[in-house]
C-alpha positions in Angstrom: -28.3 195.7 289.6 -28.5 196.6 293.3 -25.9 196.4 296.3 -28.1 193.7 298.1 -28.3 191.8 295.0 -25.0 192.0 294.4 -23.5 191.1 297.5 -25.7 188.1 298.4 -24.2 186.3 295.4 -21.3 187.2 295.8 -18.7 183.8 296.2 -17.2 183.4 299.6 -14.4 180.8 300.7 -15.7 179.1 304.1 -13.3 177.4 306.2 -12.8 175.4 309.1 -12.3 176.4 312.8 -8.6 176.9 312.3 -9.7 179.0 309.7 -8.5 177.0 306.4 -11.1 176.7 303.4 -13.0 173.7 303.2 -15.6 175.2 300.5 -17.0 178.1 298.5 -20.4 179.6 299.2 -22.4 182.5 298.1 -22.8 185.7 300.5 -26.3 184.7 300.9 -26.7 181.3 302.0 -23.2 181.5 303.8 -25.2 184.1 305.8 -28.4 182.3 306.4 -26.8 179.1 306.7 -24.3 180.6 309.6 -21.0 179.1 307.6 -17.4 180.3 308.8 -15.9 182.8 306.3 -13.6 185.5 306.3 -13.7 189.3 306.9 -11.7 192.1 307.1 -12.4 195.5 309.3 -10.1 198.4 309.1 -9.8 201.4 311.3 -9.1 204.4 309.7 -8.0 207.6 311.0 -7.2 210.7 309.2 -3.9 213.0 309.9 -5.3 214.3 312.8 -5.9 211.3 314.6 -9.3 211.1 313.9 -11.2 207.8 313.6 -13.7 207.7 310.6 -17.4 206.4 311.4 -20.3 205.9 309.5 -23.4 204.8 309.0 -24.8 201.8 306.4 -27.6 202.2 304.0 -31.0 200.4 304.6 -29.9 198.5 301.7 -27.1 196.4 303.5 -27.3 192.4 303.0 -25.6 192.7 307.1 -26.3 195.0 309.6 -28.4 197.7 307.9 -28.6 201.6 308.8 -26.2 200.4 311.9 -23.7 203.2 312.5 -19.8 200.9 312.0 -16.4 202.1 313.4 -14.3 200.2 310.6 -14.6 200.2 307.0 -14.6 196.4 305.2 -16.4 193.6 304.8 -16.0 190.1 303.1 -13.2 188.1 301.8 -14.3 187.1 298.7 -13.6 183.8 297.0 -9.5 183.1 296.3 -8.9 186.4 297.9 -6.0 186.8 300.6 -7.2 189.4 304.0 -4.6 191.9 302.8 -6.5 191.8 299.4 -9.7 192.1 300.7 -8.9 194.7 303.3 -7.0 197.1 300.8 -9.9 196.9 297.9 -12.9 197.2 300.8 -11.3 200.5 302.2 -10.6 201.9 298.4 -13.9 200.8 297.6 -15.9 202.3 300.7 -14.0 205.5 301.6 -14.3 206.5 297.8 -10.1 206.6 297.5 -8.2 205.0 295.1 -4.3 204.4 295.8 -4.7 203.8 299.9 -1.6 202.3 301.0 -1.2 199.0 302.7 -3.6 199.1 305.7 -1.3 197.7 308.5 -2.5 193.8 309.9 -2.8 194.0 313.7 -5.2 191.1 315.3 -7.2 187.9 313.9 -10.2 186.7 316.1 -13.2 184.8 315.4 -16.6 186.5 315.7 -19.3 184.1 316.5 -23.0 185.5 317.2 -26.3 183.3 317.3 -26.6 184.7 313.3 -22.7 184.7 312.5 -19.6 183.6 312.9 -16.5 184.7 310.6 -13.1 185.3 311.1 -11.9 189.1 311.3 -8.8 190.4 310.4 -8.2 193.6 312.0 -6.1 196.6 310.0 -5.2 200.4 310.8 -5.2 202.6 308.2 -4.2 206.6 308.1 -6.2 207.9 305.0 -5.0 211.7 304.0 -6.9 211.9 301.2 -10.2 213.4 300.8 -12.7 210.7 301.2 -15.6 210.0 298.5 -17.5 207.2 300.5 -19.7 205.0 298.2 -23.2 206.1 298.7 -24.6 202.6 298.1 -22.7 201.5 301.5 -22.5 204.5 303.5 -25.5 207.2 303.8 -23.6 209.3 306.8 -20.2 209.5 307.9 -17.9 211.5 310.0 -14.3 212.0 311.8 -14.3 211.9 315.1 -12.2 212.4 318.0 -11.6 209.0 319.6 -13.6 210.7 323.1 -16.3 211.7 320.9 -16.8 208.0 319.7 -16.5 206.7 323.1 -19.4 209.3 324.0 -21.3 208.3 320.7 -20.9 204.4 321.7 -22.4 205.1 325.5 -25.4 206.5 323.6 -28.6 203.9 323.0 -29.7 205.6 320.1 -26.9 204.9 318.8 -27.0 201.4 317.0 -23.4 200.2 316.7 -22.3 197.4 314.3 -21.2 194.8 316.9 -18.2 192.9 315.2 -17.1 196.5 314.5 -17.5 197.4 318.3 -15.7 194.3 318.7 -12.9 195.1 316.4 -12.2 198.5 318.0 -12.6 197.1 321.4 -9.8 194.9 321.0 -7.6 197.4 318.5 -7.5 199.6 321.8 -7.0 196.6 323.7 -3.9 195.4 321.3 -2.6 199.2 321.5 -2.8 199.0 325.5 -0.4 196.4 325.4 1.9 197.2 322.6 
């Protein structure tokens, strides 16, 4: 079976604008019909600081061969954010036995396609990373400057809930 497949079936929990679940959907037609779920994005940095970046396959049901700045992805059905977060960075960076990524921000993304709720996580991954190569065809560590050049760049297509996410994770930081 392929990823896109896969994912568009894929059951989903939808919920309300206080985001409580008022019905289960697949991926795909909570995606073409626009309906409220849940996600999860994580920042992950390695020991050095370092944020990891990468780029999705063609394949992607959201957002394909779009360069992202988190790791994650959907909530699925009955599945808590800290659930979801934790399997979504094992399952994408290749690592089994992450720890806990840490919860910092909740916000609702809304685009004319989209709207879900994101959970926003940091993560510090010291483990070599295996990324899965049916989500991720390029990927990298970079210093945070670097990204900030990378993201000035309009070659550069950026995943825009992602450059949402880490928009507001420096934002949260600025004031902690």
């Amino acid at each position: 079976m392929t990823e896109e497949p896969r994912s568009a079936e894929e059951l989903l929990d939808i919920v309300d604008e206080h985001d409580r679940v008022v019905g289960r959907a697949p991926r795909g037609e909570a995606t073409a019909r626009r309906l409220r779920h849940r996600c999860t994005s994580v920042q992950v940095r390695d020991p050095l600081g370092r944020i990891f970046v990468h780029r999705r396959t063609p394949q992607k049901l959201v957002f394909p061969s779009m360069h992202d700045v988190v790791v994650g992805g959907v909530v699925g059905a009955g599945e808590t954010y800290d659930e979801g977060a934790l399997r979504e960075a094992e399952e994408e960076l290749g690592v089994p036995g992450l720890p806990a990524p840490e919860p910092r921000l909740t916000f609702l993304y809304e685009s004319p396609q989209h709207t879900w709720f994101l959970r926003v996580y940091e993560l510090v991954c010291d483990q070599p990373v295996r990324p899965q190569p049916e989500e991720i065809d390029w990927w990298d560590f970079l210093p945070e400057d670097e990204l900030e050049r990378r993201l000035r760049l309009p070659d550069w297509p950026v995943v825009p809930d992602g450059l949402e996410c880490h928009r507001r994770l420096r934002a949260w930081h600025g004031r902690s």
